[in-house]
N, CA, C and O atoms as a GROMACS GRO file, in nm:
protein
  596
    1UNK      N    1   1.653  22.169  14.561
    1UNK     CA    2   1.573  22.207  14.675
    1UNK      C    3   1.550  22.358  14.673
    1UNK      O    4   1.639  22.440  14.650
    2UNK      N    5   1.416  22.389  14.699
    2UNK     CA    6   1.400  22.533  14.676
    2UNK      C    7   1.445  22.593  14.782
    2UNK      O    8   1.416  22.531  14.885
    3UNK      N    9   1.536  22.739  14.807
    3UNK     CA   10   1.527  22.837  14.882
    3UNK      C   11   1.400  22.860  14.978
    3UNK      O   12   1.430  22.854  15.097
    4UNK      N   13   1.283  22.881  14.954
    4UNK     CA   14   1.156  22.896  15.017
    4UNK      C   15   1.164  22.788  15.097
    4UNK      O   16   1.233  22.688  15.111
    5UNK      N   17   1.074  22.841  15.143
    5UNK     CA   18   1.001  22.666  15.316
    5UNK      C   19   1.090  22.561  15.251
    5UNK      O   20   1.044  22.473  15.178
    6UNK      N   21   1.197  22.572  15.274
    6UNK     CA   22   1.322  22.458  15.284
    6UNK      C   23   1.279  22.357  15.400
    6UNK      O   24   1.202  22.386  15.492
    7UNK      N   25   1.355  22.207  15.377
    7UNK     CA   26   1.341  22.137  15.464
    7UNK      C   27   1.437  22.118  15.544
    7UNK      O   28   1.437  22.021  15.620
    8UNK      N   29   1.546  22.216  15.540
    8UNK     CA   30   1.671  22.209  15.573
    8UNK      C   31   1.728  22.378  15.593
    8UNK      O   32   1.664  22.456  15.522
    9UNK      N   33   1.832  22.440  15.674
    9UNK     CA   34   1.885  22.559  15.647
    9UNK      C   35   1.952  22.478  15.496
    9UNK      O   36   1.950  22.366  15.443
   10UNK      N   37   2.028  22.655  15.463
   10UNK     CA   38   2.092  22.623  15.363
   10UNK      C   39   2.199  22.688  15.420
   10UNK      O   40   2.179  22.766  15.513
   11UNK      N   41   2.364  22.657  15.357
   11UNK     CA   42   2.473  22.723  15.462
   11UNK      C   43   2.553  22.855  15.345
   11UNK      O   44   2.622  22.862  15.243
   12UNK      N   45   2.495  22.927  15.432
   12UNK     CA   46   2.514  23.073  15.358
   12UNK      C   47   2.696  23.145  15.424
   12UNK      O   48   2.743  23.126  15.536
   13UNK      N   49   2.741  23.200  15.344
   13UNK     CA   50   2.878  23.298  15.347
   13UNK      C   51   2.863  23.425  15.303
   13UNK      O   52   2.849  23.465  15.188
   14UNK      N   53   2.867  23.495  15.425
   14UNK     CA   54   2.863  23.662  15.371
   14UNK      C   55   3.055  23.728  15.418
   14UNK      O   56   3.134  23.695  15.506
   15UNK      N   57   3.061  23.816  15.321
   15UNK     CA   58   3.161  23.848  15.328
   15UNK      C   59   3.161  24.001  15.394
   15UNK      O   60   3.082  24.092  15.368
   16UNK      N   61   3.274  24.004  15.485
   16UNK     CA   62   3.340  24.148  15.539
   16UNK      C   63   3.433  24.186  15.423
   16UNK      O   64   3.550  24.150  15.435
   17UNK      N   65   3.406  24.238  15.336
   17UNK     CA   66   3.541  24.323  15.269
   17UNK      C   67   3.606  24.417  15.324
   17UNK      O   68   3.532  24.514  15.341
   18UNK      N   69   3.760  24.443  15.378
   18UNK     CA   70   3.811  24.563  15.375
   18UNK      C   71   3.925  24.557  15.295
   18UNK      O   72   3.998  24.472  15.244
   19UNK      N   73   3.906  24.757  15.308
   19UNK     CA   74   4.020  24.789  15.189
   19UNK      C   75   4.068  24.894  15.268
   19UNK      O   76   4.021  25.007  15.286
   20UNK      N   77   4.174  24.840  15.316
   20UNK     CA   78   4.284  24.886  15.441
   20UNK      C   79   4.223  24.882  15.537
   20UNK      O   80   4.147  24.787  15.554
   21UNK      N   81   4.236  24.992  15.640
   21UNK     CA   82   4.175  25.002  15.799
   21UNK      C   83   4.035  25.089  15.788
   21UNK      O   84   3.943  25.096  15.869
   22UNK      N   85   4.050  25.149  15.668
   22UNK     CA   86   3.889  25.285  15.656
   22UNK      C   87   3.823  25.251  15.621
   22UNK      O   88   3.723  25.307  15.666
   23UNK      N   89   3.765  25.078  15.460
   23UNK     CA   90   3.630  25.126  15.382
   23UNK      C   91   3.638  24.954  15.420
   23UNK      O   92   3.731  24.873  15.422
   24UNK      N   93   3.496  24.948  15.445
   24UNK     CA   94   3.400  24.843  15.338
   24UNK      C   95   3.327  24.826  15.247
   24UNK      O   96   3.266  24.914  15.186
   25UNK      N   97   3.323  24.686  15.224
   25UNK     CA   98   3.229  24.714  15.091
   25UNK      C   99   3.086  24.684  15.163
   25UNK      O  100   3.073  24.622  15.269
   26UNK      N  101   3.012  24.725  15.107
   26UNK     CA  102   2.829  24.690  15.121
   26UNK      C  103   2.747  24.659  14.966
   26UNK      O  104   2.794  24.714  14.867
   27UNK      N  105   2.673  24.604  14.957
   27UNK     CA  106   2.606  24.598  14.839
   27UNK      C  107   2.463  24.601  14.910
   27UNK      O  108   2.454  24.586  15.032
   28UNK      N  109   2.332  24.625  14.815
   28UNK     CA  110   2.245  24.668  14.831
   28UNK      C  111   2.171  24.574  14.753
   28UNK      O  112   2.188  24.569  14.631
   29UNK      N  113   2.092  24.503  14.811
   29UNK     CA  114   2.028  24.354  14.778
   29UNK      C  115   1.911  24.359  14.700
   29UNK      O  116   1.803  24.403  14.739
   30UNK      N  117   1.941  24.303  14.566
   30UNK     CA  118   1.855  24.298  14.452
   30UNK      C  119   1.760  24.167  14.491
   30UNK      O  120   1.669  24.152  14.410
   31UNK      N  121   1.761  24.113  14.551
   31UNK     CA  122   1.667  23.983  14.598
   31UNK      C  123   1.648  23.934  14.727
   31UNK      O  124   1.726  23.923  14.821
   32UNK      N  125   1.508  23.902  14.714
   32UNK     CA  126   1.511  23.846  14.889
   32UNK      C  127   1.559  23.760  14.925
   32UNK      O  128   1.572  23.665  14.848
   33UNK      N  129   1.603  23.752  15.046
   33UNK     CA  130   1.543  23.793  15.156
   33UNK      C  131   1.628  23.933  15.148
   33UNK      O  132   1.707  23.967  15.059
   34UNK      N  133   1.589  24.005  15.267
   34UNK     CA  134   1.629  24.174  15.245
   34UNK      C  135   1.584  24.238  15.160
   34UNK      O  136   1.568  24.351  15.207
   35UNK      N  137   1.547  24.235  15.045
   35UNK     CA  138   1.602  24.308  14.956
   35UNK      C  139   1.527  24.487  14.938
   35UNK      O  140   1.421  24.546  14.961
   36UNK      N  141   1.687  24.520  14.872
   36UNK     CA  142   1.634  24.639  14.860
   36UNK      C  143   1.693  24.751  15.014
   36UNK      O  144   1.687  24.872  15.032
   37UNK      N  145   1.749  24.633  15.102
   37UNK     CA  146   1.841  24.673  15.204
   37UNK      C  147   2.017  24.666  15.153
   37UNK      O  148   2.058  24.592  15.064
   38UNK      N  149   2.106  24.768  15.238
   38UNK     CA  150   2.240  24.751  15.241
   38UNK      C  151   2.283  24.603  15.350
   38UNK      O  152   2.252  24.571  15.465
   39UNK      N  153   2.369  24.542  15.244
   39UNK     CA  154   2.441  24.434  15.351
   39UNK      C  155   2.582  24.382  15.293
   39UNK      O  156   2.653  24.466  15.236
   40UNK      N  157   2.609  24.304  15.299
   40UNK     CA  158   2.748  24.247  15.283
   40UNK      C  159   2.704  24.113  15.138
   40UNK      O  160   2.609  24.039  15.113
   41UNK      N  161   2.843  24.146  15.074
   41UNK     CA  162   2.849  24.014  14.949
   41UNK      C  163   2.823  23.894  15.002
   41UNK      O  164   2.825  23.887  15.125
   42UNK      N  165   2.803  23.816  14.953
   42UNK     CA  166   2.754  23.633  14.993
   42UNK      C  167   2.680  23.574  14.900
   42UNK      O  168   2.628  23.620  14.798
   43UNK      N  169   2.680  23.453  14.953
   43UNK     CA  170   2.552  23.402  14.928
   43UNK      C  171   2.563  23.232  14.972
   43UNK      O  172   2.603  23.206  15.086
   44UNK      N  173   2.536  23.154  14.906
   44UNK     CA  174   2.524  22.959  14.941
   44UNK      C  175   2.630  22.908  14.861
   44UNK      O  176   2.655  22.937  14.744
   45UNK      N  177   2.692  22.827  14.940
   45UNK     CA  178   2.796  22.735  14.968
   45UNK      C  179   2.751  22.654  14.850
   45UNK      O  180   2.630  22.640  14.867
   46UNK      N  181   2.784  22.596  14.743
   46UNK     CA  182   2.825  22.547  14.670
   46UNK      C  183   2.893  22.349  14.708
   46UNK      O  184   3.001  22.316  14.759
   47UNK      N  185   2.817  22.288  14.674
   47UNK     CA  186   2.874  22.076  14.711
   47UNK      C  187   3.011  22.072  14.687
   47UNK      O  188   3.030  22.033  14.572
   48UNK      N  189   3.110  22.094  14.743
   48UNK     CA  190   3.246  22.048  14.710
   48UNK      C  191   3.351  22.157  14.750
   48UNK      O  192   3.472  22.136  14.759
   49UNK      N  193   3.253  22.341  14.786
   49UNK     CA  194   3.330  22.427  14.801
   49UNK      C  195   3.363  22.452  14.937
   49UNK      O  196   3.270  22.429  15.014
   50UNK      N  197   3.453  22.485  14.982
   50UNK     CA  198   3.545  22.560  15.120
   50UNK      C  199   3.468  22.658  15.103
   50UNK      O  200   3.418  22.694  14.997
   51UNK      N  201   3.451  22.719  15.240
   51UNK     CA  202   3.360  22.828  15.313
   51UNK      C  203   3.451  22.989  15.247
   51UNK      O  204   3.404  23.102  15.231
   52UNK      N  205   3.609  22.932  15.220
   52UNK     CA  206   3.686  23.068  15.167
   52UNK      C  207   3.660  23.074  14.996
   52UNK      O  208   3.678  23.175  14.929
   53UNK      N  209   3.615  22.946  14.942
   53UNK     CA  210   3.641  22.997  14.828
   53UNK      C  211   3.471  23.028  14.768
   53UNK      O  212   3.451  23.076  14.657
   54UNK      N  213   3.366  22.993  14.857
   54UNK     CA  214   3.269  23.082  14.852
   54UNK      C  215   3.299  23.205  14.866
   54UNK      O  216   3.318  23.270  14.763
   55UNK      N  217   3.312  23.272  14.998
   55UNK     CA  218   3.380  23.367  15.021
   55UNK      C  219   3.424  23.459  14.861
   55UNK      O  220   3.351  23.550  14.823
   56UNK      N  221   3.516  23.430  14.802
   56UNK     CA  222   3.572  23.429  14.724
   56UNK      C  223   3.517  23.476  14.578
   56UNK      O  224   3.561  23.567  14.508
   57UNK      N  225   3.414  23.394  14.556
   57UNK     CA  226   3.338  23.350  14.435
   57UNK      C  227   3.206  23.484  14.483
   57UNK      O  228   3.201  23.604  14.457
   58UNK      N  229   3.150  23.426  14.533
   58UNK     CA  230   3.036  23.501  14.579
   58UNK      C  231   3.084  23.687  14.616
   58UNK      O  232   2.989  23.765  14.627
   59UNK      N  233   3.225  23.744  14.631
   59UNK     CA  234   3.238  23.839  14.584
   59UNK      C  235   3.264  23.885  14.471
   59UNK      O  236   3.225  23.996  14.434
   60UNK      N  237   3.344  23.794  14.389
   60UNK     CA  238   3.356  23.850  14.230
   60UNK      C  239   3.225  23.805  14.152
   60UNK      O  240   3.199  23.873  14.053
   61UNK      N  241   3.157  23.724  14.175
   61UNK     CA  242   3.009  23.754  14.100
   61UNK      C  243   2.894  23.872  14.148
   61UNK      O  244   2.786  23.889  14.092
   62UNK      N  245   2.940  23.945  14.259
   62UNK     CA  246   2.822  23.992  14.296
   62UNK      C  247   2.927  24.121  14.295
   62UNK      O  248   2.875  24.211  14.362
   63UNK      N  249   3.030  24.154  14.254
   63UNK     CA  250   3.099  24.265  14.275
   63UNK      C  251   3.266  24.304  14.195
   63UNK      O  252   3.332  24.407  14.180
   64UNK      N  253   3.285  24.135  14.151
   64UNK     CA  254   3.377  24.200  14.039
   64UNK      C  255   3.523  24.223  14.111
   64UNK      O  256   3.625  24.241  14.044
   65UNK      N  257   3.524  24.220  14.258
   65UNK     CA  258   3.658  24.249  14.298
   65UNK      C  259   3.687  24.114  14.344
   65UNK      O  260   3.609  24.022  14.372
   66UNK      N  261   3.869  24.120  14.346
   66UNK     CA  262   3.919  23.998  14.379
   66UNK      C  263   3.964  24.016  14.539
   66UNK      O  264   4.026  24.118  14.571
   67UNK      N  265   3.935  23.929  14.625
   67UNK     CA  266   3.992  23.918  14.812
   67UNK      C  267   4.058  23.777  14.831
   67UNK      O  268   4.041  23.665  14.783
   68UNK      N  269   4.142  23.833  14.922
   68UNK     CA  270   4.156  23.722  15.006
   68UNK      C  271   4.107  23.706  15.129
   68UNK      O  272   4.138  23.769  15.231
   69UNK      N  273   4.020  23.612  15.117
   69UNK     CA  274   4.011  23.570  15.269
   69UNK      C  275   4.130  23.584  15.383
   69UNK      O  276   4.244  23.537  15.372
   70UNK      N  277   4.084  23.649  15.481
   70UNK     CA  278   4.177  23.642  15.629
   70UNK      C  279   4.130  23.535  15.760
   70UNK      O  280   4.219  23.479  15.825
   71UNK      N  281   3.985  23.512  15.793
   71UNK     CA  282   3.933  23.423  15.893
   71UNK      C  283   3.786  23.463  15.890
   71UNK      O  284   3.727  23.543  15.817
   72UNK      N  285   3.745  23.392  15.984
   72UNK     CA  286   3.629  23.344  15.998
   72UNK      C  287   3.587  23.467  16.133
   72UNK      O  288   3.646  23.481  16.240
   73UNK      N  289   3.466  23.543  16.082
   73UNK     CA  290   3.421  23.620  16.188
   73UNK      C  291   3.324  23.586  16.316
   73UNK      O  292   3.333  23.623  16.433
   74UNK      N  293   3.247  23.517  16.264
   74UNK     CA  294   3.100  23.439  16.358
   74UNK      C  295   3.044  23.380  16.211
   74UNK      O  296   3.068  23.372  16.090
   75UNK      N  297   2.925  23.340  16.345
   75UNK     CA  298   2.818  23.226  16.244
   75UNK      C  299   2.697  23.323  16.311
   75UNK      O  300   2.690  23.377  16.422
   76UNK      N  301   2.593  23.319  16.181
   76UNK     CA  302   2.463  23.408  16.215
   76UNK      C  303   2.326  23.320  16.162
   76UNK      O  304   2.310  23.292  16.043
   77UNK      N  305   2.230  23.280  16.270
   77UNK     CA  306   2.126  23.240  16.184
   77UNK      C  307   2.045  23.336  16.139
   77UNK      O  308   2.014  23.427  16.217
   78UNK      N  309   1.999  23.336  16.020
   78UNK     CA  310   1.927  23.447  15.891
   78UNK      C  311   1.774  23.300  15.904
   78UNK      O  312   1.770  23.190  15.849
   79UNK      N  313   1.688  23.357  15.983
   79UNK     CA  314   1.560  23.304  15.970
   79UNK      C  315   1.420  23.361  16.001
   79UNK      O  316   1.379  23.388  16.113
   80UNK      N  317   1.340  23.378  15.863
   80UNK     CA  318   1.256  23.448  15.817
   80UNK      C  319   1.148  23.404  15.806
   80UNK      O  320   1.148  23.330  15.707
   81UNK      N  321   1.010  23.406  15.873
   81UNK     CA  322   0.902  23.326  15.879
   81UNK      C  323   0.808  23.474  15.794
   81UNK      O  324   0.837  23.593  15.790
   82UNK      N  325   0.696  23.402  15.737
   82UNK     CA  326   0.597  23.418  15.624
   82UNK      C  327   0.482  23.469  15.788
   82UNK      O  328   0.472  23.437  15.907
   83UNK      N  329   0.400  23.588  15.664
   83UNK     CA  330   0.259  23.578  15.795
   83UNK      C  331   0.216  23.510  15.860
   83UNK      O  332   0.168  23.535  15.971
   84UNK      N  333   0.224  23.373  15.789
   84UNK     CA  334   0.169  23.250  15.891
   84UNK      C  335   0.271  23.228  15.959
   84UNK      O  336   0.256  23.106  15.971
   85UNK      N  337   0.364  23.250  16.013
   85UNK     CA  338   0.453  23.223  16.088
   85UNK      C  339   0.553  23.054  16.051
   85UNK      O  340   0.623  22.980  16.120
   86UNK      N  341   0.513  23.057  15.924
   86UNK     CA  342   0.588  22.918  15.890
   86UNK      C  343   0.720  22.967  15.828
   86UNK      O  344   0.708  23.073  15.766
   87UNK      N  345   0.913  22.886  15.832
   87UNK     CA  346   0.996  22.941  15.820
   87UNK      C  347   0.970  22.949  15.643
   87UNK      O  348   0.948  22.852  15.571
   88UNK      N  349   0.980  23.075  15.605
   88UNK     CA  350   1.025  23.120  15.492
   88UNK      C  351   1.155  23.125  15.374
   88UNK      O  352   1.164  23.112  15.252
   89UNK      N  353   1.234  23.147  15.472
   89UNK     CA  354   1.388  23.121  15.448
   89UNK      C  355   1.460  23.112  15.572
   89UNK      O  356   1.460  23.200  15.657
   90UNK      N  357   1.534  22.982  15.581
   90UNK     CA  358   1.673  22.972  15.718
   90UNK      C  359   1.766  22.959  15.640
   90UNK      O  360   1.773  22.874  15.552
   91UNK      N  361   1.868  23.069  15.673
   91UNK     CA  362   2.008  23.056  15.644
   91UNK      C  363   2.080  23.037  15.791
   91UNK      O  364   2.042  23.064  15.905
   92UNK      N  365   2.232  22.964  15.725
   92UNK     CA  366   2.302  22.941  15.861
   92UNK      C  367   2.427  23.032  15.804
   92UNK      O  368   2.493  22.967  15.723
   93UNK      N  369   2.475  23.162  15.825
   93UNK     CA  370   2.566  23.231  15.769
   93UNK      C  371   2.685  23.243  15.808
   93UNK      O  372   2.700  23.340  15.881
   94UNK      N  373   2.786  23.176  15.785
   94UNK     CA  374   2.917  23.190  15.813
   94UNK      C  375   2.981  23.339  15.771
   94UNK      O  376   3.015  23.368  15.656
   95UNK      N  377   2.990  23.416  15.871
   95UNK     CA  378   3.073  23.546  15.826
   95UNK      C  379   3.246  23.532  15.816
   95UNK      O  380   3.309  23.473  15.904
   96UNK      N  381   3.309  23.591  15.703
   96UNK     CA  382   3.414  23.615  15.668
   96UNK      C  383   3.493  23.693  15.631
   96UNK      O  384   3.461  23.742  15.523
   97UNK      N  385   3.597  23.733  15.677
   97UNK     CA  386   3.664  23.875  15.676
   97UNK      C  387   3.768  23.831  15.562
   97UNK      O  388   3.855  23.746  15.580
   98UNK      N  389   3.744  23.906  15.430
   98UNK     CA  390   3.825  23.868  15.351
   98UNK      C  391   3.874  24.056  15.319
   98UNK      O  392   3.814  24.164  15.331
   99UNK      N  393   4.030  24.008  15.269
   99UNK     CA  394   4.088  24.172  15.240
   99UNK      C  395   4.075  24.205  15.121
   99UNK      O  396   4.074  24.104  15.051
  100UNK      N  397   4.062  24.325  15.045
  100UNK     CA  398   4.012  24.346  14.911
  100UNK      C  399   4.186  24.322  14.859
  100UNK      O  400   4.289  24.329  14.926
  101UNK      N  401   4.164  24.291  14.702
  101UNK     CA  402   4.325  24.277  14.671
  101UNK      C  403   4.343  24.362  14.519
  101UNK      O  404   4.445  24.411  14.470
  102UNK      N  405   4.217  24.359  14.470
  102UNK     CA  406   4.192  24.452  14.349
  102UNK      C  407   4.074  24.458  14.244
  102UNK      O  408   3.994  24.366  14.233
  103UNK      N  409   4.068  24.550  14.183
  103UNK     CA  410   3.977  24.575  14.101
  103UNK      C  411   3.880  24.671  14.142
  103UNK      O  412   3.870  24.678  14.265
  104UNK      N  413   3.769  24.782  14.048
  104UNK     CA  414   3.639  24.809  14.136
  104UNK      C  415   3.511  24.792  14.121
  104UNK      O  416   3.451  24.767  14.016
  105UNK      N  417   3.450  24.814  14.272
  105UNK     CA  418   3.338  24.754  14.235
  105UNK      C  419   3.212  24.792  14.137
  105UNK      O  420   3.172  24.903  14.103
  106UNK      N  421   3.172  24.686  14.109
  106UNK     CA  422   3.037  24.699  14.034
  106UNK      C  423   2.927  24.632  14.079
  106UNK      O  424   2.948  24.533  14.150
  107UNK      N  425   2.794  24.667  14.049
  107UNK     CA  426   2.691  24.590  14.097
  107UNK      C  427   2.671  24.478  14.009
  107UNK      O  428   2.649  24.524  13.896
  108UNK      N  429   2.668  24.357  14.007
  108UNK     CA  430   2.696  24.267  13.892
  108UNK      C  431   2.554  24.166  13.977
  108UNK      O  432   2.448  24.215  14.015
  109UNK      N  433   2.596  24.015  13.990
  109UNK     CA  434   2.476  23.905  14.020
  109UNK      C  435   2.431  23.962  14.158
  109UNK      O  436   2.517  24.001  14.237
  110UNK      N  437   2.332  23.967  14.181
  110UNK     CA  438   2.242  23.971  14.319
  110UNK      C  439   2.252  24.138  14.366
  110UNK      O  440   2.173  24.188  14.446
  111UNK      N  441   2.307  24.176  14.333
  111UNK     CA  442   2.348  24.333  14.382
  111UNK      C  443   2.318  24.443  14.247
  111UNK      O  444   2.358  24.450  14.131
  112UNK      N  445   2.207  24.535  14.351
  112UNK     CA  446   2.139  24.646  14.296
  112UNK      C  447   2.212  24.772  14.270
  112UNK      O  448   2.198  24.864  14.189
  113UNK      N  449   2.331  24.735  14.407
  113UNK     CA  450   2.414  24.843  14.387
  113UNK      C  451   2.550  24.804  14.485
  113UNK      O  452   2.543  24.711  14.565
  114UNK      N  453   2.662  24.880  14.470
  114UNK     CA  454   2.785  24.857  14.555
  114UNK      C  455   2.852  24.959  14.574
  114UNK      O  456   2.868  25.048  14.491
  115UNK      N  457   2.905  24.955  14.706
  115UNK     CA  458   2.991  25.103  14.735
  115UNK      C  459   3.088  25.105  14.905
  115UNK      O  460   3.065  25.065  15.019
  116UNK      N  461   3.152  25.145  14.865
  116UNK     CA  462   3.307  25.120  14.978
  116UNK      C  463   3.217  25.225  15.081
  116UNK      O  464   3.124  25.290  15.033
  117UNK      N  465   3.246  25.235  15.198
  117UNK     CA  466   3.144  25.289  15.332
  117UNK      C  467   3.305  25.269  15.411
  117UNK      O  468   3.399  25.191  15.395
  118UNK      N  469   3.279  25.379  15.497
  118UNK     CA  470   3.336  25.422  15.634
  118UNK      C  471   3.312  25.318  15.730
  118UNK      O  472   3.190  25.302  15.726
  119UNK      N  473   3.364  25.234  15.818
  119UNK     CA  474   3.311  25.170  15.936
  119UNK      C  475   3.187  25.230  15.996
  119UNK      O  476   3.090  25.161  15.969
  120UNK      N  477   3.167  25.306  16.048
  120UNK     CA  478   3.104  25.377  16.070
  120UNK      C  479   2.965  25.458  15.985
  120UNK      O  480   2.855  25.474  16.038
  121UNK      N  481   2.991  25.492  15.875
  121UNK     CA  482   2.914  25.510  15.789
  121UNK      C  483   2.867  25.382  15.714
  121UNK      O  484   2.786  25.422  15.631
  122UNK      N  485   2.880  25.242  15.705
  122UNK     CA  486   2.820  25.073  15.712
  122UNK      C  487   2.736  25.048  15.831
  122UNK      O  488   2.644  24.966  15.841
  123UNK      N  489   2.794  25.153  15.946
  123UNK     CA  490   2.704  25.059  16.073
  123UNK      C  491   2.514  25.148  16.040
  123UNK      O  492   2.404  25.094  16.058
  124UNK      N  493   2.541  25.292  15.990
  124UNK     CA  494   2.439  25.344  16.010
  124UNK      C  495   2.343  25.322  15.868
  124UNK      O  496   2.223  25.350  15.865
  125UNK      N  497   2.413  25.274  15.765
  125UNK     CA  498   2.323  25.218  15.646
  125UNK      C  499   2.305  25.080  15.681
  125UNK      O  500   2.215  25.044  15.606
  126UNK      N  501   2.337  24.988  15.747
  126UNK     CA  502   2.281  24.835  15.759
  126UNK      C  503   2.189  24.823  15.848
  126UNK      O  504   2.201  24.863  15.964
  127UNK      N  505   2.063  24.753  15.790
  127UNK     CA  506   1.956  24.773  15.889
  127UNK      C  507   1.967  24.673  16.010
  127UNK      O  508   1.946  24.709  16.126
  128UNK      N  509   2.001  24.543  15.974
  128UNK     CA  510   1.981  24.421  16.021
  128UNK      C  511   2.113  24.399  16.154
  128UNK      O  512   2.228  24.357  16.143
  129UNK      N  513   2.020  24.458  16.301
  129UNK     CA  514   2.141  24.426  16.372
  129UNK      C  515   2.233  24.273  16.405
  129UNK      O  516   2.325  24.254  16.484
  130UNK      N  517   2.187  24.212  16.342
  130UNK     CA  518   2.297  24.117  16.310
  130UNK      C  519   2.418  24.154  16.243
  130UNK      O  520   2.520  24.144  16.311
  131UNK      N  521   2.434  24.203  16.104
  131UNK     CA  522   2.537  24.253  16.016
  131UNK      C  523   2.627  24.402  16.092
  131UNK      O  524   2.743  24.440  16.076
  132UNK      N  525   2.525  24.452  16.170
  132UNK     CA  526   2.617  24.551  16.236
  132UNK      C  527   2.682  24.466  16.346
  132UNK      O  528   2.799  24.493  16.376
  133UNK      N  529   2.638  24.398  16.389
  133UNK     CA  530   2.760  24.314  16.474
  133UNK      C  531   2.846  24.247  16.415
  133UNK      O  532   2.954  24.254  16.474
  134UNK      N  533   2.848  24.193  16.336
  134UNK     CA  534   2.909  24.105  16.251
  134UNK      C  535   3.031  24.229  16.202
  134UNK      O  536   3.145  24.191  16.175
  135UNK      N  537   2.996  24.373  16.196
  135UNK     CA  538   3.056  24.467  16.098
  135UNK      C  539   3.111  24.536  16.248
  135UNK      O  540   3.200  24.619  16.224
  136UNK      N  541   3.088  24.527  16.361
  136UNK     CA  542   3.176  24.559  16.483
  136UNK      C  543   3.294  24.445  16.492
  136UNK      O  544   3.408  24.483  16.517
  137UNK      N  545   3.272  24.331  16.475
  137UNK     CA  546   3.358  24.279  16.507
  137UNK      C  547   3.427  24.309  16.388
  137UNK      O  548   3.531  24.372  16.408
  138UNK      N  549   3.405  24.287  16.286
  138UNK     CA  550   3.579  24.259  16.194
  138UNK      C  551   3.620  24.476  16.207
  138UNK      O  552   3.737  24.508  16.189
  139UNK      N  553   3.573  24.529  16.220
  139UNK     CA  554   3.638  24.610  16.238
  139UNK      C  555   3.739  24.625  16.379
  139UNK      O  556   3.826  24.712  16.392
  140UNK      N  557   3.709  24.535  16.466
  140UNK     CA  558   3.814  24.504  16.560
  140UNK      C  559   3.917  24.375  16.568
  140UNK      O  560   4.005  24.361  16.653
  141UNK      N  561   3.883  24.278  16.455
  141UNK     CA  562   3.970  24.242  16.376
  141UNK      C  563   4.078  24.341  16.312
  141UNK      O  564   4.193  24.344  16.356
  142UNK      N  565   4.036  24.418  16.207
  142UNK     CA  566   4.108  24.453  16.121
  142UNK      C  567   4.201  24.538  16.213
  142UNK      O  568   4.322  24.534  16.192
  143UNK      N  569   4.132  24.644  16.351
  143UNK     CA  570   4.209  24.747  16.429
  143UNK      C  571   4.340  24.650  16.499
  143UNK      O  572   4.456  24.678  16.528
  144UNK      N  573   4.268  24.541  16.507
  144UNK     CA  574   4.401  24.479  16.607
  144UNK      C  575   4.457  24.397  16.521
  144UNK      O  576   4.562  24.361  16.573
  145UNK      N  577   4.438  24.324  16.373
  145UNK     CA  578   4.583  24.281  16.301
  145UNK      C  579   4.655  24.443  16.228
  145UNK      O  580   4.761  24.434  16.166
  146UNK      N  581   4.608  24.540  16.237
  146UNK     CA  582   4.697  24.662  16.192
  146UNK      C  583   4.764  24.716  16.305
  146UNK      O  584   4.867  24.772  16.268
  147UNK      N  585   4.747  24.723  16.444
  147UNK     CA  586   4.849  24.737  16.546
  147UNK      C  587   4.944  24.619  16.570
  147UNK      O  588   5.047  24.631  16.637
  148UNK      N  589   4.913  24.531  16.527
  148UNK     CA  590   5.031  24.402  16.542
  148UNK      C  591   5.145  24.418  16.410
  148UNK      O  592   5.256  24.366  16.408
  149UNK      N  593   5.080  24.510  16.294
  149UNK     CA  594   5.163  24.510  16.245
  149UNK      C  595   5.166  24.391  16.098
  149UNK      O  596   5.267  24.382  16.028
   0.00000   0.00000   0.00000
């Protein structure tokens, strides 16, 4: 089934990387939809795979580092209609806060480019206020499992 004017969403996983309490990762999208914008690793769920080991997969192909998943951030619909206003691409995006565990990054499948960002310095390179919410919350994830300790 093609990506384009699907007859169906397709169920997409983008990943929150952090590496401790200061950096994320962002990659910079070699293909549409976006592209050519900063956003987060991902991509489509895979017949047989868990939402973590997308998660998972979809960062070491698009970046080469290994995470573990921690939980589930929100769900985002990603839906993109053509001039004629017919849907172009629907994604249904499960966001996921996975912790970096090693390696660095590279721009490898789907990614033009990759680079660890400040909380703060991610909110003001991501265009799409969806991903900056998505990138508020796990940073209040990550603030409140590092005061628990």
């Amino acid at each position: 089934m093609s990506r384009t004017y699907p007859q169906r969403p397709w169920v997409g996983v983008g990943v929150v990387v952090a590496r401790g309490t200061a950096d994320v990762l962002l990659i910079l999208r070699a293909n549409p939809p976006n592209l050519g914008q900063w956003t987060l690793p991902g991509g489509v769920q895979d017949l047989g795979e868990t939402v973590f080991q997308t998660a998972v997969r979809e960062v070491r192909e698009e970046t080469g580092l290994t995470v573990v998943p921690r939980g589930i951030i929100t769900v985002v619909d990603s839906i993109h209609h053509d001039d004629a206003g017919h849907v172009e691409y629907h994604y249904t995006l499960v966001e996921v806060l996975a912790a970096w565990l090693e390696g660095e990054p590279a721009a490898l499948d789907d990614a033009a480019a990759v680079r660890w960002a400040g909380w703060d310095e991610a909110l003001a390179l991501v265009e799409w206020e969806e991903t900056r919410r998505v990138l508020r919350l796990s940073r209040a994830m990550v603030d409140a499992w590092s005061a628990a300790g």
